[in-house]
N, C-alpha and C positions, 0 to 999 in steps of 0.2 A: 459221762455225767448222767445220760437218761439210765441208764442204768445205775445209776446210784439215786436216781430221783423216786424211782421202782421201788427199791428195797425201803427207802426212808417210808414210802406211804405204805405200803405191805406191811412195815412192822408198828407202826403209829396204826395201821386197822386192827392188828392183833392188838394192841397194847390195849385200846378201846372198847374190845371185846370185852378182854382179862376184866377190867376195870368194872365192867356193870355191877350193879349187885347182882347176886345170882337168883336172887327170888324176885327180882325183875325181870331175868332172861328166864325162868321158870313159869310163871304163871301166865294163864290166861288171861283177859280182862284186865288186864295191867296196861300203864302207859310206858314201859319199859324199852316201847319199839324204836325210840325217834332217834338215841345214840346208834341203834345196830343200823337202822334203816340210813342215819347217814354216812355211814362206814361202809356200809355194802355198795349204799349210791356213788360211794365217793370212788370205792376202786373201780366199778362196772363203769362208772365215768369216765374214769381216767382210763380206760382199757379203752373205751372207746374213743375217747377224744385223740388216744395214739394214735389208731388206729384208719381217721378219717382224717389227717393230717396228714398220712399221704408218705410223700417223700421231702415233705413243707414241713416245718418245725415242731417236731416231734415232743417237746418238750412243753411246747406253749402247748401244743392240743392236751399234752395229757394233764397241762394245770387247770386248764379251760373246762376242761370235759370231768376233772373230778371235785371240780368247784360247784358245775353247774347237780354234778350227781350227787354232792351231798346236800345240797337245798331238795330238789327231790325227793331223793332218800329220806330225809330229814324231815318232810312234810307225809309220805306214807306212812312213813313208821310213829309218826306223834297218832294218828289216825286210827292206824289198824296195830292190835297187837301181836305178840309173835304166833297166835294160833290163826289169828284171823291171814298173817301174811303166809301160812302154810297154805291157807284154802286157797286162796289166790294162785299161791307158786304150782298146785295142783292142779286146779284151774286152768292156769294157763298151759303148763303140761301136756295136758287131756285136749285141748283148743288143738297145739302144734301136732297131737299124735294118732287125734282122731282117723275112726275108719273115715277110708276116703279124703283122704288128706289131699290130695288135688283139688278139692276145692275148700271155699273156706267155711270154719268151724266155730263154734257157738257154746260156749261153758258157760254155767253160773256158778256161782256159791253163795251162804251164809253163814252167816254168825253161828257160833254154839253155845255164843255167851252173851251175847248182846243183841238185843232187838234194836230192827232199823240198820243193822249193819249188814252188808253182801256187796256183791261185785258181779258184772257181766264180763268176758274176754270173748275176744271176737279173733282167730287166725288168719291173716285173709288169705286167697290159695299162693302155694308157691312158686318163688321165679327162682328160673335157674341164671344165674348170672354167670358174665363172658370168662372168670375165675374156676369154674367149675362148682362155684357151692350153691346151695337151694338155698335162697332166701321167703321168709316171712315175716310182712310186718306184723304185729300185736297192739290189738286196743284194747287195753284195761281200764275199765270204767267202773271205780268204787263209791258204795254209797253209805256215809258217815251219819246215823240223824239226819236226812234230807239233802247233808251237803255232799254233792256230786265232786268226784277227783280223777280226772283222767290223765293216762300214762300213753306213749305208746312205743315201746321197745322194737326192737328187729332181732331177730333169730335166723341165724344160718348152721347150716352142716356141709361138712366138707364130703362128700361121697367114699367110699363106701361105706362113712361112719354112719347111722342114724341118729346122733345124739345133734341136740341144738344148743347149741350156745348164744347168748348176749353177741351180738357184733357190734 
């Protein structure tokens, strides 16, 4: 069953994708973001809400966790649009892969379309947890017109990959 619960919300994020108009998911400066942002929020939720559920009901966390990630989602993406959430995704990228990634890292962005709009990420240094993988928490702090919106995600790698994933 959670594996039918997987595939139903995988394909209900594609279907949502499909759907946008495409000179929505095209343009810069558009508000286009708030369906993809809560699609994206919803599964990275629900990945996680498995994921911290442990060996505890697997199905609740992953309803729980892509509930709470589409409200999220849902609110970055009305926000920032899909360029501004590239600079971000970059943003934070460059935070996790900085020289000297042992301790923690400091990225900004901005707008290229909009004044008033940018973001600070913050990495903080990495722990290596008793699973073997390096963990980093992430503070993404965006700024909309004056209005402040903070995030803060966690990223781990499993060794000897270097790539970080959402945990």
């Amino acid at each position: 069953m959670q594996k039918n619960l997987i595939a139903i919300v995988m394909v209900l994020s594609s279907l949502g994708l499909v759907l946008m108009p495409v000179e929505a998911q095209a343009k810069c400066g558009g508000n286009g973001g708030q369906v993809a942002g809560a699609v994206v929020g919803g599964v990275l939720g629900g990945l996680l809400g498995r994921s911290v559920a442990g060996g505890r009901d697997k199905t609740l966390g992953t309803v729980l966790g892509g509930a709470l990630g589409v409200v999220v989602g849902s609110r970055i993406g009305k926000s920032l649009d899909r360029c501004e959430q590239e600079k971000m995704a970059t943003a934070t990228e460059a935070a996790l892969n900085a020289k000297g990634s042992d301790q923690a890292s400091t990225q900004k962005w901005t707008s290229e379309t909009r004044p008033g709009v940018g973001g600070t990420v913050v990495a903080s240094t990495p722990q290596a947890q008793p699973d073997g993988r390096v963990c980093r928490n992430v503070s993404q702090v965006n700024y909309v017109d004056g209005q402040e919106m903070k995030d803060n995600p966690r990223f781990c790698r499993t060794p000897p990959s270097s790539a970080w994933a959402p945990a």
